[in-house]
N, C-alpha and C positions, 0 to 999 in steps of 0.2 A: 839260101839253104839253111837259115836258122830258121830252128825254133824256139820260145820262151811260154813257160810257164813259171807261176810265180816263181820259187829263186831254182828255177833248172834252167839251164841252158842244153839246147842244145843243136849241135853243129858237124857238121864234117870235120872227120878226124883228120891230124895234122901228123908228120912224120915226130916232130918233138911229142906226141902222145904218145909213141908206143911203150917206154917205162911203163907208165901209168894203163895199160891196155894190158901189157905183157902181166905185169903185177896180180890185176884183177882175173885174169884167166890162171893163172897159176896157183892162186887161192882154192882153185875151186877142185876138194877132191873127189867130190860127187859126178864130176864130168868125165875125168878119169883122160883127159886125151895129150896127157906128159908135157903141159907146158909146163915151162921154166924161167925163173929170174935170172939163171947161168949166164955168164959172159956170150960163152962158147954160142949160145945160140940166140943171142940178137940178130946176127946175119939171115940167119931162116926168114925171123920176123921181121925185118929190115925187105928180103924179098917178096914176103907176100904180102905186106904193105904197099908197095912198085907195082905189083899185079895188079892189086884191085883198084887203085887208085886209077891204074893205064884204060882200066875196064870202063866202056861207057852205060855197059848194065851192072855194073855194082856199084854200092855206096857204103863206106864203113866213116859210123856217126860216134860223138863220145856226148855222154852226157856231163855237165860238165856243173857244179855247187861252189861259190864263191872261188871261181877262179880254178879249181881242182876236179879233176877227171874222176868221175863217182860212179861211171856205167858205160855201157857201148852192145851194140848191136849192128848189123851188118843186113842190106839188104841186096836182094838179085833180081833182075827183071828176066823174065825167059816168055818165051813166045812158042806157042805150040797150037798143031793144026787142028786141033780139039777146040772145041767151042768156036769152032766160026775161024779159026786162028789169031784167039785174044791173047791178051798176056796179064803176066800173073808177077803179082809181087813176092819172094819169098823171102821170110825177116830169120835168120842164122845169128848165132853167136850172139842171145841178147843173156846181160852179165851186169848185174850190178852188184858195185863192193861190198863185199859179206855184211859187215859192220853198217849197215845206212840201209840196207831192206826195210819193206813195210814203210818206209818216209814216201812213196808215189814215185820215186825214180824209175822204176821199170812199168807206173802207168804212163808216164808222160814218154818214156821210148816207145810205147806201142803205140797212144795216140797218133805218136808223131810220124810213123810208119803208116797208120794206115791212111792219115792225111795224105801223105806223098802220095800213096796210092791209088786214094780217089782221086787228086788232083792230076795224078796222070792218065787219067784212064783206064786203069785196072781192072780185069773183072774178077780176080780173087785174091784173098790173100793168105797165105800159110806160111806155117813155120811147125819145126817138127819140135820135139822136148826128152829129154832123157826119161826113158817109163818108170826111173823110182824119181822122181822130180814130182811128187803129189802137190806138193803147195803152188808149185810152179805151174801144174795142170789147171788147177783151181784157178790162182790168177787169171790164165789166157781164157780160162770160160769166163769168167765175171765180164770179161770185154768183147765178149759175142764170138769166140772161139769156139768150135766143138769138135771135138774127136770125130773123124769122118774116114780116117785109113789106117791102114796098118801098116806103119814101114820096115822096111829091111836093110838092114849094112853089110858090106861085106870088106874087113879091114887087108890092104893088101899088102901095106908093109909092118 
């Protein structure tokens, strides 16, 4: 379950990642969803680590540069009675550390996703993006992404 391109690694995330996972999402104030480097709340993420880890349809991967955790992404398999009832890969929470963008880190996590995806079988693959995240939109076209729906959230706590 690696992958390598020239100096990225990358692999399935490991419980001694979350620091470096916690870190990278906490940086980011554009996403806006109150991570934190706080004590108080490694136990949350210490939790939902244990989830997806237990889950046999999720995979949460870190990118990883000379030994240190430099990005990460998250995938979900789901199956639905639409198309034939194929299944479909969805790639969440892709993050690479502010400071290192534009170096091909978050091409080589999409590659690496959508490899998984053909390699499994998949017949789509999506991921959704914050609507001011323009550069971010731009990236996911360049790699055969296209804006095709329009989602909705509805926050409940």
């Amino acid at each position: 379950m690696a992958g390598e391109l020239p100096d990225i690694l990358i692999r399935q995330a490991r419980k001694e990642d979350l620091p470096a996972l916690v870190a990278i999402f906490a940086a980011d104030a554009l996403g806006g969803h109150g991570d934190t480097t706080e004590a108080e709340a490694f136990p949350d993420y210490a939790r939902a680590f244990a989830a997806i880890e237990a889950s046999p349809d999720q995979m949460l991967y870190v990118a990883e540069r000379g030994g240190e955790v430099v990005g990460t992404f998250q995938t979900m398999v789901t199956t639905s009675l639409t198309r034939r009832g194929s299944s479909a890969m969805i790639i969440e929470a892709v993050q690479t550390r502010a400071d290192l963008r534009g170096q091909g880190i978050g091409a080589a996590m999409i590659e690496f996703a959508i490899a998984e995806a053909k390699g499994r079988g998949m017949r789509l693959v999506q991921l959704t993006s914050n609507a001011l995240r323009r550069d971010a939109h731009r990236f996911y076209e360049r790699r055969g992404f296209r804006a095709s729906h329009l989602g909705f959230k509805m926050a409940l706590k």
